[in-house]
C-alpha positions as CSV (number, residue, x, y, z in Angstrom):
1,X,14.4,-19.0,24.4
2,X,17.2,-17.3,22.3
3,X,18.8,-13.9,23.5
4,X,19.2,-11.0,21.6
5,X,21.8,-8.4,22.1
6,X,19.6,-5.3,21.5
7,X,22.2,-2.8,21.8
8,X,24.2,-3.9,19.0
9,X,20.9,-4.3,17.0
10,X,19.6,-0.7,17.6
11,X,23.5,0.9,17.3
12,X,23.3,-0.5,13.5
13,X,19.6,0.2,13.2
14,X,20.5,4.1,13.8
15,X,23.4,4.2,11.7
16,X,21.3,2.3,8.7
17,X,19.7,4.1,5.9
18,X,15.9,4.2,6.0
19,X,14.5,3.2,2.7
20,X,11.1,5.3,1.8
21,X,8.0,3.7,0.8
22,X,7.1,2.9,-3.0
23,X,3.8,5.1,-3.4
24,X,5.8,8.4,-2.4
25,X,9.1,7.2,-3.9
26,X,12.2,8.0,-3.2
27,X,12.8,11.1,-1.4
28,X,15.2,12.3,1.0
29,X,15.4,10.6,4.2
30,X,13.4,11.4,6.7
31,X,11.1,13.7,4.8
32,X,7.9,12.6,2.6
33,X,6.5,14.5,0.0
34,X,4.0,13.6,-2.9
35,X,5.1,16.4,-5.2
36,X,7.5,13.4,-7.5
37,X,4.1,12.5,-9.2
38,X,4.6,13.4,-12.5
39,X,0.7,14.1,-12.5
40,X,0.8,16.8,-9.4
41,X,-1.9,16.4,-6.9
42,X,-5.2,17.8,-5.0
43,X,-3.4,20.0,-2.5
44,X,-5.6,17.8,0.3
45,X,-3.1,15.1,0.7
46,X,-1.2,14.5,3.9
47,X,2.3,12.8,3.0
48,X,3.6,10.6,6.2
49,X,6.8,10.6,8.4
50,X,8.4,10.3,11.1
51,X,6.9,13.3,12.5
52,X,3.7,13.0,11.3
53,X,0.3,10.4,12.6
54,X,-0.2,8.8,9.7
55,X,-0.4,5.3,9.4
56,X,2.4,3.4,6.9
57,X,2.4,-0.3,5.9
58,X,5.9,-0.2,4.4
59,X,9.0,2.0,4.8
60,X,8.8,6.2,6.9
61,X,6.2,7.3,4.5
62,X,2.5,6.8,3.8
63,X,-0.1,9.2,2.5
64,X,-3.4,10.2,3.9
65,X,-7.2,11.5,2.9
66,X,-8.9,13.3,4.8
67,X,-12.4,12.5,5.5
68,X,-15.3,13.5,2.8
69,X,-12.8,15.5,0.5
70,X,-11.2,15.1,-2.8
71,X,-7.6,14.1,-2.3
72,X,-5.6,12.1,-4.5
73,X,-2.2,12.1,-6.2
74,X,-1.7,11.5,-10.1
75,X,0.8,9.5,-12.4
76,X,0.9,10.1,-16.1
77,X,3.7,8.0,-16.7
78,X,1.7,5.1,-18.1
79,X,1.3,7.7,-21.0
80,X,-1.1,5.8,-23.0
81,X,-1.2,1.8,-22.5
82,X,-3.4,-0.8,-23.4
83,X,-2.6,-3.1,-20.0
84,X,-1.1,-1.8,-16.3
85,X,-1.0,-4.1,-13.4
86,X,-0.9,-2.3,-10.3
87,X,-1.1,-2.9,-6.5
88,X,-1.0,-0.9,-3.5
89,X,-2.3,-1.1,0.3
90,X,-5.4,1.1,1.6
91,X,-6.0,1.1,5.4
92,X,-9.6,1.6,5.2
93,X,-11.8,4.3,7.3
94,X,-14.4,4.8,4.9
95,X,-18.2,5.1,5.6
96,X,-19.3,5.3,2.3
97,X,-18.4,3.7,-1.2
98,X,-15.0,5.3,-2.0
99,X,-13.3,5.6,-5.2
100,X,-9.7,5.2,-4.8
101,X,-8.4,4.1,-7.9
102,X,-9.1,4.9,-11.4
103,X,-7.2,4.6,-14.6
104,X,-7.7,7.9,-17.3
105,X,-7.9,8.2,-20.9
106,X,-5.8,11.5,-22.4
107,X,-8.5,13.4,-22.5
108,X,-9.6,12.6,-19.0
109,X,-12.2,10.4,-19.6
110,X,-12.3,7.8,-16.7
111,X,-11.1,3.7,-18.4
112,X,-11.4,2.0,-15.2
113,X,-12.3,2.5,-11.6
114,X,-11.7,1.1,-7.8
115,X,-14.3,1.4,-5.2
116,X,-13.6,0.3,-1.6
117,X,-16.9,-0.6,0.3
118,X,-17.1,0.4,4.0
119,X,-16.8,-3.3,4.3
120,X,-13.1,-3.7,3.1
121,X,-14.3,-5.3,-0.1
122,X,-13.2,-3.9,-3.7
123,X,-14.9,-3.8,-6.8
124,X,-13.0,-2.9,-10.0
125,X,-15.2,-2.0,-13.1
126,X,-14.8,-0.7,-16.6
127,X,-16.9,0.1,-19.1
128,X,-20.1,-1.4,-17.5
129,X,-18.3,-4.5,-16.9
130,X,-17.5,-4.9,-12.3
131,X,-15.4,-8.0,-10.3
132,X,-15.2,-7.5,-6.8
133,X,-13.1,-9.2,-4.0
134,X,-13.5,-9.5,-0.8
135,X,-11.2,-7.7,2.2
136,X,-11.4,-6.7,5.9
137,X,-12.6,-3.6,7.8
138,X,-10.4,-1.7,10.4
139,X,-7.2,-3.7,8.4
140,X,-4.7,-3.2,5.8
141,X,-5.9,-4.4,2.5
142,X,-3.8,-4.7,-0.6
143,X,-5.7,-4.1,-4.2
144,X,-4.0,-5.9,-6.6
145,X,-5.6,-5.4,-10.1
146,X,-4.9,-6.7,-14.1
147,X,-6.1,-4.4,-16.1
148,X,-5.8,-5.9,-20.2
149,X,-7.8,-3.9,-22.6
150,X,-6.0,-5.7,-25.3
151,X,-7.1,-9.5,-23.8
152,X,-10.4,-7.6,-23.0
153,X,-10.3,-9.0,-19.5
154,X,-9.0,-7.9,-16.3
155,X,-8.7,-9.2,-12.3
156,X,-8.9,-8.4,-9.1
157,X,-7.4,-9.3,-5.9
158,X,-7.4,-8.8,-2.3
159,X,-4.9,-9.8,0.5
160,X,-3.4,-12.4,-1.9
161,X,-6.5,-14.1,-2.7
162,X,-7.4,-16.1,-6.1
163,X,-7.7,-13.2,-8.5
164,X,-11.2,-12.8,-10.1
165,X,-11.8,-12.2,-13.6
166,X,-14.8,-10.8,-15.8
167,X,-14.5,-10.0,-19.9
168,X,-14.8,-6.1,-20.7
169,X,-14.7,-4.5,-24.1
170,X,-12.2,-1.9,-23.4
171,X,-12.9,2.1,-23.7
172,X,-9.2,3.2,-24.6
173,X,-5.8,3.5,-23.5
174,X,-4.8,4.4,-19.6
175,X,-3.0,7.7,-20.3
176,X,-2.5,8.4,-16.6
177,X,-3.8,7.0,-12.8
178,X,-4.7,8.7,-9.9
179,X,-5.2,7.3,-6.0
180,X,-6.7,8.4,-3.1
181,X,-10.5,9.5,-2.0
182,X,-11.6,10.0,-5.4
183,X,-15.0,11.0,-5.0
184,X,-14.7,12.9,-1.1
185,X,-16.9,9.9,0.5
186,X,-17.1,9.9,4.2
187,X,-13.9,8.4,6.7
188,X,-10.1,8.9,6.8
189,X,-8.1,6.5,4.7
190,X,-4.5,5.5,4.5
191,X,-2.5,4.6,1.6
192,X,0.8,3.1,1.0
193,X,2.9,1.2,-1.3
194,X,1.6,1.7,-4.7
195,X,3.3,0.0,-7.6
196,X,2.4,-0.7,-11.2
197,X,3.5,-2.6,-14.2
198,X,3.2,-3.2,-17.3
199,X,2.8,-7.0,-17.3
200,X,4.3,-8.9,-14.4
201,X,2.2,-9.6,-11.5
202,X,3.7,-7.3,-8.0
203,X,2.2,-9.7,-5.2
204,X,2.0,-8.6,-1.7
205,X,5.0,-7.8,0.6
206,X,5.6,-9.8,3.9
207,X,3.9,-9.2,7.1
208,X,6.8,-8.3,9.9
209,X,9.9,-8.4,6.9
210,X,11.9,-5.6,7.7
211,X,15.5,-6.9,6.1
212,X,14.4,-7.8,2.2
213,X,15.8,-11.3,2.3
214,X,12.2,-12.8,1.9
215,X,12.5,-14.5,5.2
216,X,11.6,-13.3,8.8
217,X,14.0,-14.0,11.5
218,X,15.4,-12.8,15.3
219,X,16.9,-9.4,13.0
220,X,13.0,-8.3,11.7
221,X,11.7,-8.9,15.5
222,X,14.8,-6.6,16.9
223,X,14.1,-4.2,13.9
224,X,10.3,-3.9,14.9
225,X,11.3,-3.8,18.9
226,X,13.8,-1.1,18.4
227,X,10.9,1.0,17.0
228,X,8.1,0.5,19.4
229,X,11.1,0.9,22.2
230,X,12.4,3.9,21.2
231,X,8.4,5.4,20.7
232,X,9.3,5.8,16.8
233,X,12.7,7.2,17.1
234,X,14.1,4.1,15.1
235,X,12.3,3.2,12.4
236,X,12.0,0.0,11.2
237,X,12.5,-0.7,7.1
238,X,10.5,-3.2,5.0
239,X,6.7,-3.9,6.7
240,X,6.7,-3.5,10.0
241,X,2.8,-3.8,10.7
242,X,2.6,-7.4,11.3
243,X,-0.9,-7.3,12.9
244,X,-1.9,-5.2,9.9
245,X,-4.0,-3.0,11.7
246,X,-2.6,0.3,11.6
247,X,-0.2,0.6,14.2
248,X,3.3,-0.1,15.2
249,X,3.1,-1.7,18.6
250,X,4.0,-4.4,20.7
251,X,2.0,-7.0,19.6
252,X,3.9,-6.9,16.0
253,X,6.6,-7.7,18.1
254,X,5.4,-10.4,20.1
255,X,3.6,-12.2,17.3
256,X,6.2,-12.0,15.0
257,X,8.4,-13.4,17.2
258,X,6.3,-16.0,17.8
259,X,6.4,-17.3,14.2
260,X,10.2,-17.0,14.3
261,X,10.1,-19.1,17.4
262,X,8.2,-21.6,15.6
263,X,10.4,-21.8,12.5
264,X,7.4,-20.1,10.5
265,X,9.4,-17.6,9.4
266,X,9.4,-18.0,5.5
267,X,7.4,-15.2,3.7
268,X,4.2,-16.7,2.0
């Protein structure tokens, strides 16, 4: 079994620069905030951080709904488009059929929509047309969805799965986008990481990858240690939930590692 010298790990761990999460972008260190979307926001939002018990898939912060209450946070930049790609990662507490994306014409009028089933499956619809995809309760779950209203068709994906596709006839433009608990249904939920597009597909980032090379080694286990050690003190950058499941604990560490170990280490 390889040593590591942790003290040298978590000296430059301290002195390194956390990088915040993509769905609250960048804010100062240490602090999380959702007032950067250009669209505002309920007021029923909790941002994440360091000092706060919400759960985060990627980076300090996260954002969190509170149970059977409208809370979302809004984008206009899309500013009316005829295509947006877009993922991000919902931990889901649901009880109910949630609504926790949707896609809005200028005047408001919903284009498309996300609902999360108490089961961890997704189904995105628009205009009457619906594709769902299957994910897990009590986990992580990425949404990954391909939105084309000038192809007429548009995908949807969970976890990395094969995308699935349906024809639509498209009801206009996507002026603006909002996430969160859409429509107050019943159970906390966690999001975390959104990111859209215009065309490119985003993909899901890398269980346990802390560094942004791509490729888990000894440094992502040490990065993950020094956080669960230090009882959140030192946080760790990139995705630090291997497990997925919510929490930042021990067994991230030990299963990672044993991947590294293994020479598994290259991100899917």
């Amino acid at each position: 079994m390889k040593m590591f010298n942790l003290n040298s790990r978590l000296a430059k761990g301290a002195a390194a620069t956390i990088a915040l999460t993509l769905l609250l972008g960048a804010q100062t260190a240490m602090a999380c905030t959702v007032g950067n979307w250009t669209g505002g926001n309920s007021g029923n939002v909790i941002p994440g951080g360091p000092d706060v018990n919400v759960a985060r898939y990627s980076g300090v912060c996260a954002m969190q709904t509170p149970s059977a209450a409208t809370a979302w946070v809004q984008d206009d930049s899309p500013g009316g488009i005829d295509r947006i790609r877009a993922r991000f990662y919902v931990f889901s507490g649901n009880s109910a059929d949630a609504v926790v994306y949707r896609g809005l014409a200028a005047g408001g009028a919903e284009v498309f929509r996300v609902v999360l089933r108490a089961s961890g499956a997704a189904t995105l619809s628009s205009n009457g047309a619906a594709v769902s995809s299957n994910g897990n309760d009590n986990s992580w779950n990425s949404v990954e969805i391909d939105w084309n209203g000038t192809a007429g068709e548009m995908s949807l994906s969970m976890n990395g799965n094969t995308p699935q596709s349906i024809a639509f006839t498209s009801p206009g433009q996507v002026a603006s986008v909002r996430v969160g608990n859409l429509n107050g249904a019943a159970g906390t939920m966690n999001f975390d990481a959104y990111e859209s597009r215009r065309t490119t597909e985003i993909g899901r980032l890398c269980e346990g990858e802390t560094s942004g090379d791509n490729i888990r080694t000894n440094d992502d286990v040490l990065e993950i240690f020094a956080e669960v050690s230090s009882a959140g003190t030192e946080l760790a950058n990139g995705q630090p939930d291997f497990t997925e499941d919510g929490a930042i604990t021990n067994d991230d560490v030990l299963e990672l590692f044993e991947i590294v170990a293994n020479a598994q280490g290259e991100c899917p």
